[in-house]
KEKE-3310 file (N, C-alpha, C; in steps of 0.2 Angstrom, whole numbers, plus 5000, padded with zeros to 4 digits):
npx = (4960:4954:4963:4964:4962:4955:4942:4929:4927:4919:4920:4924:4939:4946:4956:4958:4966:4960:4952:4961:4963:4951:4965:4972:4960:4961:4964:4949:4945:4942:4936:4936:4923:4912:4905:4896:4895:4887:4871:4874:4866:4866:4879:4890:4891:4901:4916:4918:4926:4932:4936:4936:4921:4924:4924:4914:4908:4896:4880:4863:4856:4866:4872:4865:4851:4853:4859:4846:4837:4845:4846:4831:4828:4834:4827:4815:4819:4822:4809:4801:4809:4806:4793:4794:4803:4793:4783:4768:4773:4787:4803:4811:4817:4827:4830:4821:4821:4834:4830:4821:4830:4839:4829:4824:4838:4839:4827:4830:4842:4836:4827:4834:4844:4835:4832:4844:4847:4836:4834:4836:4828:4808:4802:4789:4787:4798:4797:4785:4788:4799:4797:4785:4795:4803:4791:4789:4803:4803:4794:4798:4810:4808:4803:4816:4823:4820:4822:4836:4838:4834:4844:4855:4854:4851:4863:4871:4867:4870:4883:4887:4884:4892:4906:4909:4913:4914:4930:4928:4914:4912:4917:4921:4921:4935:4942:4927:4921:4924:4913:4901:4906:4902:4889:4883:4886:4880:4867:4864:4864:4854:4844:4848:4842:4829:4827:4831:4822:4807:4813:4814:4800:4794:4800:4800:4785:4786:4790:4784:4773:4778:4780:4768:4764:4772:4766:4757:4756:4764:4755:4744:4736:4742:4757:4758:4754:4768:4776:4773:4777:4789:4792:4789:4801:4811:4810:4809:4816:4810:4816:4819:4813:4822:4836:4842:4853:4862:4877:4890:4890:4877:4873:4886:4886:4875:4880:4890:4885:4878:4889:4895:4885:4887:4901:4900:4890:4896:4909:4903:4898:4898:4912:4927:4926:4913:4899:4894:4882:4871:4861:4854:4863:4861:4855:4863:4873:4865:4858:4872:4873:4864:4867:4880:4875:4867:4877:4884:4876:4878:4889:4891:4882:4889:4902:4904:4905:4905:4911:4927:4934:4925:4919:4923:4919:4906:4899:4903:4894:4883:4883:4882:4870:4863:4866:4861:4849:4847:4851:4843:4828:4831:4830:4818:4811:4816:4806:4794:4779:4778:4791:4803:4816:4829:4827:4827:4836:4846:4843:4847:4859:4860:4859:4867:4879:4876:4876:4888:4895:4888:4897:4910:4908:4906:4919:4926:4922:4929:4941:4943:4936:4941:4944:4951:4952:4938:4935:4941:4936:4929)
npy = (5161:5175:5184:5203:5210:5201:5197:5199:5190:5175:5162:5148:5144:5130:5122:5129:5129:5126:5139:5149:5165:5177:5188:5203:5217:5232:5248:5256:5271:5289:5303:5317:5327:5322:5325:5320:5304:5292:5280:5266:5255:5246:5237:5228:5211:5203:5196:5176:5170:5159:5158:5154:5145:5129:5121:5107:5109:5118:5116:5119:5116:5115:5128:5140:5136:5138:5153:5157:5155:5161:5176:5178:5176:5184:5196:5193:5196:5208:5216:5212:5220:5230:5236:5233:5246:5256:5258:5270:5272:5271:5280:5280:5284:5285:5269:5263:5268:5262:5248:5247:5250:5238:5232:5232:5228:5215:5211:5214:5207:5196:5197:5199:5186:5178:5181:5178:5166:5161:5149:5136:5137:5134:5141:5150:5153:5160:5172:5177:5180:5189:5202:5205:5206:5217:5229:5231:5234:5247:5255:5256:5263:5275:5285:5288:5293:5302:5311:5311:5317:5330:5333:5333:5344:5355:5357:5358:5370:5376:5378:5384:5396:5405:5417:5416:5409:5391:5387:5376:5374:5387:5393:5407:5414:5421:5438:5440:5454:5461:5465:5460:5448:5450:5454:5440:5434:5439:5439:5425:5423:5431:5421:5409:5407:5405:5397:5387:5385:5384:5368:5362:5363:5357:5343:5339:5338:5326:5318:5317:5310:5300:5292:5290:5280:5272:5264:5262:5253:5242:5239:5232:5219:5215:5216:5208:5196:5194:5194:5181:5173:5174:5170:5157:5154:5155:5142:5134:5130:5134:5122:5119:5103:5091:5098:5099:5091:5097:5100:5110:5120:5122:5134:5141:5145:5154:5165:5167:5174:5185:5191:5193:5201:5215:5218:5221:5231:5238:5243:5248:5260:5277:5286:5296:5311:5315:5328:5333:5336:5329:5320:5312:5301:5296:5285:5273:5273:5271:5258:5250:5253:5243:5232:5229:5225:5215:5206:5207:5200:5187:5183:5182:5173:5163:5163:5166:5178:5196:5205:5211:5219:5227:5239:5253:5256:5251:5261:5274:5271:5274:5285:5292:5289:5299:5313:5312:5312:5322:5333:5333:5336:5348:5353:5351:5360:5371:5373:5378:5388:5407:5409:5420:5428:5427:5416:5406:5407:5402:5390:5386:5389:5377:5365:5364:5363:5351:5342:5342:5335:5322:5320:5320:5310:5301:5300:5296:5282:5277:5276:5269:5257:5241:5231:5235:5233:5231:5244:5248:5250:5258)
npz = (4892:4882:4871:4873:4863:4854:4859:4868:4883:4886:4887:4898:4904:4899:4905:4918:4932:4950:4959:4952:4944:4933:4922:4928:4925:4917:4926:4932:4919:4922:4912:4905:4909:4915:4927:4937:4947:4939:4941:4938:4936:4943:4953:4949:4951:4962:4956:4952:4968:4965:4955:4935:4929:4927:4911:4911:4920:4915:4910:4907:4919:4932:4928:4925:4930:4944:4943:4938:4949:4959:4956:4957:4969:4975:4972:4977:4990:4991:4986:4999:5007:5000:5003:5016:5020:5014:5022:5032:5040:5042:5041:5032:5018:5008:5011:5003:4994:4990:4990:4980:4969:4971:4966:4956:4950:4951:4943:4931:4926:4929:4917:4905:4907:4901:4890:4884:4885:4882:4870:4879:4889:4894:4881:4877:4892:4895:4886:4892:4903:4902:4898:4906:4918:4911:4909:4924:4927:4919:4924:4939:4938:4932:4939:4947:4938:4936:4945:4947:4934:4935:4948:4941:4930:4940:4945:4934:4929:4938:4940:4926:4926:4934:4939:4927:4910:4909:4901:4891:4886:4885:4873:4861:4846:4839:4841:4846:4856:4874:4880:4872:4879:4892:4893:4888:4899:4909:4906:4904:4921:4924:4918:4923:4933:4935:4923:4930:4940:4931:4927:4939:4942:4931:4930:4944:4944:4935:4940:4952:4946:4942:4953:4958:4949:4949:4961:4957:4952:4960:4969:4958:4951:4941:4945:4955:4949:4942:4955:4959:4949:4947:4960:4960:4951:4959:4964:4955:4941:4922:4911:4895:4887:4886:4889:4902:4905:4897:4886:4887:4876:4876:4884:4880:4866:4865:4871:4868:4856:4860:4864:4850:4844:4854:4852:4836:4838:4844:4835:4825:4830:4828:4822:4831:4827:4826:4823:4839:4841:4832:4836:4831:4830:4843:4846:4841:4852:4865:4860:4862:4874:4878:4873:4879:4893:4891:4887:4898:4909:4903:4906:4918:4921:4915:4917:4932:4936:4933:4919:4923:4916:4908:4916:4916:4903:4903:4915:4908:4896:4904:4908:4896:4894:4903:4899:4888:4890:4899:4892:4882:4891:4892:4882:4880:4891:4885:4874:4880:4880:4879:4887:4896:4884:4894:4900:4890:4883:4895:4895:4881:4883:4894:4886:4875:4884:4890:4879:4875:4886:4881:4872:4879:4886:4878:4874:4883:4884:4874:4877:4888:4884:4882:4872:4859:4846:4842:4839:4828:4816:4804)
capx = (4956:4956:4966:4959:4962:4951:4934:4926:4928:4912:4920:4932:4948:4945:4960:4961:4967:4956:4957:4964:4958:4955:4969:4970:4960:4964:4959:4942:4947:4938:4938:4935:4915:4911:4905:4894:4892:4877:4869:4878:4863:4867:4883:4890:4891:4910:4920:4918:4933:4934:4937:4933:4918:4924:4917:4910:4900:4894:4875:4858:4855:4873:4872:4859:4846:4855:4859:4841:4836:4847:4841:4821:4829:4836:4820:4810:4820:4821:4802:4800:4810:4803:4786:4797:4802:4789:4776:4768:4776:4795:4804:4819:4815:4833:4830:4816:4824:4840:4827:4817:4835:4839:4822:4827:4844:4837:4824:4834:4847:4829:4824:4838:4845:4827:4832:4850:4846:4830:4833:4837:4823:4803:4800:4782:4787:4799:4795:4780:4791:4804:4791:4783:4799:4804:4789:4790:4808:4804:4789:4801:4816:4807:4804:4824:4827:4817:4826:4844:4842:4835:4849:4859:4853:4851:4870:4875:4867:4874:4891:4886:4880:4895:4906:4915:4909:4920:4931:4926:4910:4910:4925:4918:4923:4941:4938:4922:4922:4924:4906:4897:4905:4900:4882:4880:4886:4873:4858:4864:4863:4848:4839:4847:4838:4822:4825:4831:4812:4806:4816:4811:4792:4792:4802:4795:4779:4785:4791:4777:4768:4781:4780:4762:4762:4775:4765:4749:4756:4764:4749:4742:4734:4749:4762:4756:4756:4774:4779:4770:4782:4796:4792:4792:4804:4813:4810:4810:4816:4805:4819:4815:4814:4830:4840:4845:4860:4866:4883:4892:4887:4872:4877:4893:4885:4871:4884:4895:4882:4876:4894:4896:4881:4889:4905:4897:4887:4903:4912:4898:4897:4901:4919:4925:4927:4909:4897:4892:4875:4871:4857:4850:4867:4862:4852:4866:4877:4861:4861:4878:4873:4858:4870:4885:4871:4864:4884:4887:4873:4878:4897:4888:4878:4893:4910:4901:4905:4905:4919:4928:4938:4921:4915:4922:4915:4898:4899:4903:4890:4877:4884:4882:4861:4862:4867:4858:4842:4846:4850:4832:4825:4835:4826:4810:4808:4815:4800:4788:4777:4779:4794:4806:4822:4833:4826:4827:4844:4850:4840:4850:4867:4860:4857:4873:4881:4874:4878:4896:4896:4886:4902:4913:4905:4910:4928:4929:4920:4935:4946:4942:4935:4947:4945:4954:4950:4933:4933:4946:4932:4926)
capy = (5167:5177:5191:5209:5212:5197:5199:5199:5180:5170:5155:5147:5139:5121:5118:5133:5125:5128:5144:5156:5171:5181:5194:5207:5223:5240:5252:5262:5277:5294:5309:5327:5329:5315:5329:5318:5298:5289:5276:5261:5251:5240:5235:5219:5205:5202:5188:5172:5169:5152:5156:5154:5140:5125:5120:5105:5112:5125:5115:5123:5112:5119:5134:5144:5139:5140:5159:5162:5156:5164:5180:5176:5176:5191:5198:5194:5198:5215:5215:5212:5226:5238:5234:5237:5252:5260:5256:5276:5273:5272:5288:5280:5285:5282:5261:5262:5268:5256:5242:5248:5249:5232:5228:5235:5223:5208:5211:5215:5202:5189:5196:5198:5181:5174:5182:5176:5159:5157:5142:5132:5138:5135:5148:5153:5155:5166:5178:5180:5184:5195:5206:5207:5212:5225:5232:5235:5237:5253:5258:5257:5267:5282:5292:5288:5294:5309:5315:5310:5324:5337:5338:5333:5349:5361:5358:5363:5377:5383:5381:5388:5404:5407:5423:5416:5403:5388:5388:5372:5377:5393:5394:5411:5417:5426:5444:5446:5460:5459:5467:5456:5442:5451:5455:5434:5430:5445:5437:5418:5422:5432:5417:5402:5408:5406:5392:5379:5385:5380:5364:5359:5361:5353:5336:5337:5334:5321:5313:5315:5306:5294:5285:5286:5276:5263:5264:5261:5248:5240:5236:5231:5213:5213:5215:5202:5189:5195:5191:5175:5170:5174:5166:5152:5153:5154:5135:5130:5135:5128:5122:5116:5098:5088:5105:5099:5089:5097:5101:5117:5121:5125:5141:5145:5146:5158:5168:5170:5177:5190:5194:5195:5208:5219:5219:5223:5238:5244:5241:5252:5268:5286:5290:5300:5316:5318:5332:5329:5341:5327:5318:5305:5295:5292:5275:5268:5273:5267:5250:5247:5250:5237:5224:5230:5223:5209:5203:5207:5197:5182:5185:5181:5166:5157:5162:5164:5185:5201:5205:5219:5225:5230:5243:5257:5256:5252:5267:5279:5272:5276:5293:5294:5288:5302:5316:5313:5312:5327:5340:5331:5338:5356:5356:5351:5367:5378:5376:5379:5393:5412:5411:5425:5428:5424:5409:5403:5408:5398:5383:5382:5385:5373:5362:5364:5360:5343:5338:5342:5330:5318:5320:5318:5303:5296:5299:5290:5276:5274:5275:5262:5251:5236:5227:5240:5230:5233:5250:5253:5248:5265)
capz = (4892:4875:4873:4873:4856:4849:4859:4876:4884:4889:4886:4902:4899:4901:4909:4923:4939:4953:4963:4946:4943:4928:4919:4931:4920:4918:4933:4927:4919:4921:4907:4907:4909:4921:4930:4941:4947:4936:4945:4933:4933:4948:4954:4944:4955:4961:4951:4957:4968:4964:4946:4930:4931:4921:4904:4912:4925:4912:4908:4911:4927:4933:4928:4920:4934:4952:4941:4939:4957:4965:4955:4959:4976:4977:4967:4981:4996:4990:4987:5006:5011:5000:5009:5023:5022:5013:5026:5033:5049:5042:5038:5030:5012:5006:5013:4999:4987:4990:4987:4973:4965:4969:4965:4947:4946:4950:4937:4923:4926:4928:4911:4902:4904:4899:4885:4881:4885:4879:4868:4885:4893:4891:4875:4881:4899:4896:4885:4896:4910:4902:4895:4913:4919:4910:4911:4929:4929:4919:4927:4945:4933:4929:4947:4950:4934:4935:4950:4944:4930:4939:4950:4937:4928:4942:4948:4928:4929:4943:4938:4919:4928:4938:4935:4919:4907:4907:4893:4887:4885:4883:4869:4856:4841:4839:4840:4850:4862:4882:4880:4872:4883:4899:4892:4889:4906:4912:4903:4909:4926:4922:4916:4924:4940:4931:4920:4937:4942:4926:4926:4946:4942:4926:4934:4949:4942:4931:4946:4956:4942:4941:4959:4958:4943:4953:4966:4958:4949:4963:4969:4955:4949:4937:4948:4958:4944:4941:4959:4960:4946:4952:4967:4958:4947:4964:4966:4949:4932:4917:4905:4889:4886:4884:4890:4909:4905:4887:4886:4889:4869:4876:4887:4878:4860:4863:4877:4861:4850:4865:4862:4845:4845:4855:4847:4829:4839:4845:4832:4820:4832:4823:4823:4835:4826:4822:4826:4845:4841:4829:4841:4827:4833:4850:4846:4840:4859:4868:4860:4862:4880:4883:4872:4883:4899:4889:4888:4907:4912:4900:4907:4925:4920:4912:4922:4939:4939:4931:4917:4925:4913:4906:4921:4915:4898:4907:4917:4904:4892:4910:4910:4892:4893:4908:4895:4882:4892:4902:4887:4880:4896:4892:4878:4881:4894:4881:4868:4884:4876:4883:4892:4892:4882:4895:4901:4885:4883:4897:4895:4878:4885:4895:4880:4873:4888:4888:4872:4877:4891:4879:4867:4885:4889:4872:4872:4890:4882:4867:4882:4893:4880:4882:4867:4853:4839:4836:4837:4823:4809:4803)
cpx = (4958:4958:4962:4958:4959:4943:4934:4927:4920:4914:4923:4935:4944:4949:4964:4959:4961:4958:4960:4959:4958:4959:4966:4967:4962:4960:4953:4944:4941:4939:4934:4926:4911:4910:4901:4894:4888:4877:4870:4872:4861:4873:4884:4891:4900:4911:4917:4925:4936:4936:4933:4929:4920:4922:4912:4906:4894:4886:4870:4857:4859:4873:4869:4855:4849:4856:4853:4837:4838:4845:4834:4823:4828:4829:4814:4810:4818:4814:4800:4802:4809:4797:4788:4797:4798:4781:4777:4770:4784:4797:4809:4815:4822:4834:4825:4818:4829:4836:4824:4824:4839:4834:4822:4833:4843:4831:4826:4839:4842:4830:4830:4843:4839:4829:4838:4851:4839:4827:4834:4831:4814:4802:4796:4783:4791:4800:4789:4783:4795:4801:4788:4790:4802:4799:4789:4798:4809:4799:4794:4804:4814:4804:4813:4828:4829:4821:4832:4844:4840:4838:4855:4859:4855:4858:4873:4873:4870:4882:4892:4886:4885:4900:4909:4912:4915:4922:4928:4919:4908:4912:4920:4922:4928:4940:4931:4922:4919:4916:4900:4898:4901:4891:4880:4881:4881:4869:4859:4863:4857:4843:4840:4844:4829:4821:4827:4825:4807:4807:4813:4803:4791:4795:4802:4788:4780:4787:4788:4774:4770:4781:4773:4759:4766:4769:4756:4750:4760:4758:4743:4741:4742:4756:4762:4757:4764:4779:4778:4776:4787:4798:4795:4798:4812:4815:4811:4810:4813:4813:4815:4815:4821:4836:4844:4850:4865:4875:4886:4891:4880:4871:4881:4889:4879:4875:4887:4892:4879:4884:4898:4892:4883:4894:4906:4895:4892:4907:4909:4896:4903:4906:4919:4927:4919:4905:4892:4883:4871:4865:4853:4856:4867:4859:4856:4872:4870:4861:4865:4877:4867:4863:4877:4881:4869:4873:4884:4884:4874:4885:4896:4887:4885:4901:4907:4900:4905:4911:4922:4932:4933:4917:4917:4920:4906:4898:4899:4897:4882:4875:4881:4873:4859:4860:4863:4850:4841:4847:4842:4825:4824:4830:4819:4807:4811:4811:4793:4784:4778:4785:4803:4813:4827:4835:4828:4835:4850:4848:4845:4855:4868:4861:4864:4878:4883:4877:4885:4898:4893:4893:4909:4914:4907:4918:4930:4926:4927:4941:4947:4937:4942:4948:4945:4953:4943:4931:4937:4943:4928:4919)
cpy = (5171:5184:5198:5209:5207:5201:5197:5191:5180:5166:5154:5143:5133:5119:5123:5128:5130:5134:5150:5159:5175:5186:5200:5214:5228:5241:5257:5268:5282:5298:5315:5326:5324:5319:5326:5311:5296:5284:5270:5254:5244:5237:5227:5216:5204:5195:5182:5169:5161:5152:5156:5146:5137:5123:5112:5105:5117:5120:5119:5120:5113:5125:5140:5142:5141:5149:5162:5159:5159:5173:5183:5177:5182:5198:5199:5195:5206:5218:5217:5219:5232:5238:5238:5243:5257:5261:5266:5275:5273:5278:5288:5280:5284:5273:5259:5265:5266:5250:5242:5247:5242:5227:5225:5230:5217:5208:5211:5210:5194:5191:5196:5192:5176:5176:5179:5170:5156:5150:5135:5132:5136:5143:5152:5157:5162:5169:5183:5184:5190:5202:5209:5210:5217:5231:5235:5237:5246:5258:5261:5263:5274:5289:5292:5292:5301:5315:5315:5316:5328:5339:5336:5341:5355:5363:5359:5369:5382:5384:5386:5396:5406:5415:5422:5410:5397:5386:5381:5370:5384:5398:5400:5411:5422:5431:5445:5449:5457:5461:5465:5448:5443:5452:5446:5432:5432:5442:5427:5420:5427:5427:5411:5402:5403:5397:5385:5379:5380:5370:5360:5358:5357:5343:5336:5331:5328:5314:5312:5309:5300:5290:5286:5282:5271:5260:5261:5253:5243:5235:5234:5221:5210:5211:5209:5195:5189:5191:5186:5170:5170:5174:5158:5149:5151:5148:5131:5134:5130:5128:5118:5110:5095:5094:5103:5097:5092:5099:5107:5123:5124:5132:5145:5148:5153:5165:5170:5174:5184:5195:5199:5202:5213:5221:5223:5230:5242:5247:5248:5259:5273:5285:5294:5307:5317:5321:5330:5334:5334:5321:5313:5298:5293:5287:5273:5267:5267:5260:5247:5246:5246:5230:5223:5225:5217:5204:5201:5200:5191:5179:5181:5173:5160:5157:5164:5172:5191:5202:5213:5222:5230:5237:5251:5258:5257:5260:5271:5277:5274:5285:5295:5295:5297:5308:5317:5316:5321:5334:5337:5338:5345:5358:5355:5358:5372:5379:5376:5388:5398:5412:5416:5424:5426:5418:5405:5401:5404:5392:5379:5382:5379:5365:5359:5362:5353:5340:5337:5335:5323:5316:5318:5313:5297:5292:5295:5284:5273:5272:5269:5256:5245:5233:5234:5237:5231:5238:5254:5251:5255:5264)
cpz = (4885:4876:4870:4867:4852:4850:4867:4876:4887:4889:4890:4898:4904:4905:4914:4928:4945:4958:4958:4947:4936:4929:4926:4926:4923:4924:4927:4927:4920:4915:4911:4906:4912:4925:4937:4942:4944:4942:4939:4932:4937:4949:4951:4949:4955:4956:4956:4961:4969:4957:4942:4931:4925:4916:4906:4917:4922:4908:4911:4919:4932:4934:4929:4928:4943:4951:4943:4946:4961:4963:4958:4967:4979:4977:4975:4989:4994:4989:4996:5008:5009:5003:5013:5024:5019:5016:5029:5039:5048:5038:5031:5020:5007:5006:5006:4994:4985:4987:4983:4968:4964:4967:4958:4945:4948:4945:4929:4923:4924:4918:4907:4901:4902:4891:4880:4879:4884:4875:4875:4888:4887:4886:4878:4886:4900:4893:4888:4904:4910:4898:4902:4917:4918:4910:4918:4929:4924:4921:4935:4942:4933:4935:4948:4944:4933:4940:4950:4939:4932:4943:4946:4933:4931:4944:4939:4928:4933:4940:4931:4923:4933:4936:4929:4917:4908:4900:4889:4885:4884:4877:4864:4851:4842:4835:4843:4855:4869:4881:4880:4875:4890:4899:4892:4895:4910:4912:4905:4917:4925:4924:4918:4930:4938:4927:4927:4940:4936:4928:4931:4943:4938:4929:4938:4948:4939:4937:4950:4952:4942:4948:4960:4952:4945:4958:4965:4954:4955:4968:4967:4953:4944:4938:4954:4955:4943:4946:4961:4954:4946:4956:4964:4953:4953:4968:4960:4945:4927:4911:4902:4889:4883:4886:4895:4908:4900:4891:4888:4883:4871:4878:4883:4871:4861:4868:4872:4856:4854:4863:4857:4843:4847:4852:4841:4833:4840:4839:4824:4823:4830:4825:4828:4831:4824:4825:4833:4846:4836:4835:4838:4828:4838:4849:4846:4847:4864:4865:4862:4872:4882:4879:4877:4889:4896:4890:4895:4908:4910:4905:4914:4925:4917:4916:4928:4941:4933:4926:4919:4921:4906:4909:4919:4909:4899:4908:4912:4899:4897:4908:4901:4892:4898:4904:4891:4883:4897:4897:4885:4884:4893:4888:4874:4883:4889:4877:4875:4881:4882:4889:4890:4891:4885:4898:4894:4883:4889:4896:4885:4879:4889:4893:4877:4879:4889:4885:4873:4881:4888:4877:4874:4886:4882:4872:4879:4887:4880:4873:4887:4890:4879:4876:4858:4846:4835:4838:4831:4817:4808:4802)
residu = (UNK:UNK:UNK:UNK:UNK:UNK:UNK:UNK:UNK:UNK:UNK:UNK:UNK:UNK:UNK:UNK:UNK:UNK:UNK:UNK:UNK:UNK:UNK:UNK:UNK:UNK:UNK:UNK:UNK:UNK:UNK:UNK:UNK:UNK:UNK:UNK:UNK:UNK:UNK:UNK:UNK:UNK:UNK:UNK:UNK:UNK:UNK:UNK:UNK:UNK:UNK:UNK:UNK:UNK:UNK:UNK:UNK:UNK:UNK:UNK:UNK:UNK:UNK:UNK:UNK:UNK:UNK:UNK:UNK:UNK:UNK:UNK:UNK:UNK:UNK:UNK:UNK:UNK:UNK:UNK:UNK:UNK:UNK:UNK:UNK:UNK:UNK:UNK:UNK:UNK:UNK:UNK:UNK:UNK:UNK:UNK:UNK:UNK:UNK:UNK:UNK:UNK:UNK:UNK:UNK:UNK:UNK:UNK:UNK:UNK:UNK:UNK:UNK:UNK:UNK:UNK:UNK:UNK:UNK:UNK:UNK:UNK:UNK:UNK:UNK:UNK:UNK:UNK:UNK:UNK:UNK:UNK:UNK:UNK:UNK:UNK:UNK:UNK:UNK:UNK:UNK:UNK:UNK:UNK:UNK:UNK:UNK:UNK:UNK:UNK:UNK:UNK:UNK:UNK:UNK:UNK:UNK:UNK:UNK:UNK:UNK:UNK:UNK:UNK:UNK:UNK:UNK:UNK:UNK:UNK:UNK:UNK:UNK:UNK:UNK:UNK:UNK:UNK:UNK:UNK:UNK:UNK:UNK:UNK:UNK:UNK:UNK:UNK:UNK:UNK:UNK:UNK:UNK:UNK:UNK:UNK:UNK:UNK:UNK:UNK:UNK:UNK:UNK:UNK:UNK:UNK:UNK:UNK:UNK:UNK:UNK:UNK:UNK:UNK:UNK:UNK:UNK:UNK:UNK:UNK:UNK:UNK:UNK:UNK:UNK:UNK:UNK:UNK:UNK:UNK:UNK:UNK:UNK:UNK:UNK:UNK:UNK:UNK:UNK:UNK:UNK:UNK:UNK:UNK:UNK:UNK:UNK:UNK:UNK:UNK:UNK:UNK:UNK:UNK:UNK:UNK:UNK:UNK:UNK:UNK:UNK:UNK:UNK:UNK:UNK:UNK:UNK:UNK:UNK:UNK:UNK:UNK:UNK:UNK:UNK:UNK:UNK:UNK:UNK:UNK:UNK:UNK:UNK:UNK:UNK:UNK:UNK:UNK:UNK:UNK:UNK:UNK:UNK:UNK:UNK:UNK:UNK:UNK:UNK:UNK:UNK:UNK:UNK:UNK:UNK:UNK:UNK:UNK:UNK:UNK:UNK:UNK:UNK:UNK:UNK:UNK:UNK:UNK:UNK:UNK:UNK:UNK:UNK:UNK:UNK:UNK:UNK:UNK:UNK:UNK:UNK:UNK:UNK:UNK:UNK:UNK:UNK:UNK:UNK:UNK:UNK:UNK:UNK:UNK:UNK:UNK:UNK:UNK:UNK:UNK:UNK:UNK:UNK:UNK:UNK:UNK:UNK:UNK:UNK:UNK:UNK:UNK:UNK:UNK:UNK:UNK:UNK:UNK:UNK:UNK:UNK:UNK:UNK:UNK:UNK:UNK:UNK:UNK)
# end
């Protein structure tokens, strides 16, 4: 196993005895502005507790496809059970939204190894499928998302609006008056009454619109080819020709470059001292988290499990997508035309807020990034 200080491992020890387990990692840390849980995406899959899977079991026929079957599997129970409970005679609306969520990680795991291993795999096939996946996995995504930041939102406003600003948020300028401290908190409670109404109608709707556009796509011609192939994909995987026996070279080499990709992305994010208002550097956090997830699910497919001394890194770059997306929101409804001064005015301490917890979400990143080496390249 390669030590933290090189790079992530994808590759097993050839010569672990049966039964080992990887390096025990760090505990997942928290920081300051982790003010609520994200939903991470999907719980990783435990390790396997057989160990790390040997380099010669590591071919597509071995590995790569009992992966994406058992995926396609999972794909399609979950299917079933959202059926299930979303029939007009069952109330359980939490069971339906358990399985739309795992509806959502077996699809992203289907399509994102389609992508990592695509040289192994029929080409055609699957780009035709991980293209279909992602679109429904963001079509599923975006009701769950919608209602993550508005109570993401309404529970900072409350606390913003309470009798005293929190200092880390609220820090002014040395020398100004009890006065005009007590008139901002005046005009924040004011208007955060106002803008969590604001906030609710506006992402309500967006969420109304958003499960009738699952819902309409669910039962759509499209979705149906989707599950038709991932039925099958359930009994067979198209490898490419000549692919079924190759080597371990086959797996490990494109599992390595999934890696190196991340590394470099890490490795190229802003300093941490630079201005957390600075909203043209979120691209480069978001990548780092879909190569962070294109890793994981590499990680999956070649040592048998999840690398856990990634999970708090994960998380925090969740929490960071949550952030960025919910000041966005903040400040979407403060350019709504005609609305008064102190709406406004909370919707951007709103705003500011955000950006904090954006900047929060960073510094837990650095912190619980295991591999210290490629972050110390400016």
């Amino acid at each position: 196993m390669r030590r933290p200080d090189q790079q992530t491992t994808t590759r097993p020890t050839p010569d672990a005895a049966p039964g080992t387990t990887p390096d025990t990692p760090p505990a997942e840390a928290t920081g300051p502005g982790t003010r609520r849980t994200a939903d991470t995406g999907g719980a990783a899959r435990s390790p396997d507790p057989a160990g790390p899977r040997p380099a010669g079991d590591l071919t597509t026929e071995a590995a790569l496809a009992p992966y994406l079957r058992g995926q396609a599997a999972e794909f399609l129970r979950s299917l079933r059970l959202h059926h299930e409970h979303s029939a007009p005679a069952d109330s359980g609306g939490h069971d339906a939204a358990a399985a739309t969520r795992a509806l959502r990680r077996s699809a992203r795991r289907i399509s994102g190894s389609l992508h990592t291993f695509r040289a192994a795999l029929d080409p055609l096939w699957a780009d035709q499928l991980r293209a279909e996946l992602a679109w429904l996995s963001g079509i599923l995504a975006r009701e769950h998302a919608y209602a993550n930041r508005l109570t993401r939102l309404v529970e900072a406003l409350h606390q913003l609006s309470g009798p005293a600003l929190p200092a880390a948020r609220g820090v002014r300028a040395a020398g100004e008056s009890a006065t005009s401290d007590a008139q901002g908190r005046a005009a924040l409670g004011v208007g955060a009454a106002r803008a969590g109404a604001l906030l609710e109608r506006r992402l309500t709707l967006a969420r109304t619109r958003s499960h009738s556009a699952a819902l309409q796509a669910l039962g759509s011609s499209r979705f149906h080819a989707v599950a038709d192939a991932v039925a099958l994909l359930a009994s067979d995987v198209p490898l490419a020709p000549g692919t079924a026996g190759r080597t371990a070279e086959a797996l490990l080499e494109p599992a390595e470059r999934a890696e190196q990709r991340l590394l470099t992305a890490v490795a190229a994010l802003p300093p941490d001292d630079t201005e957390p208002y600075n909203e043209a550097q979120d691209a480069a956090w978001h990548q780092a988290r879909l190569l962070l997830r294109l890793h994981r699910y590499a990680h999956e497919v070649v040592l048998g499990g999840a690398d856990p001394a990634l999970t708090g890194a994960g998380h925090a770059l969740d929490l960071h997508r949550d952030a960025v997306e919910a000041a966005g929101a903040a400040a979407a409804a403060a350019r709504t035309p005609r609305i008064a001064p102190a709406t406004a005015y909370a919707l951007g301490v709103l705003h500011a807020d955000q950006r904090h917890e954006v900047e929060a979400a960073r510094t837990v990143f650095r912190e619980t990034w295991p591999y210290a080496a490629a972050l110390s390249t400016p």
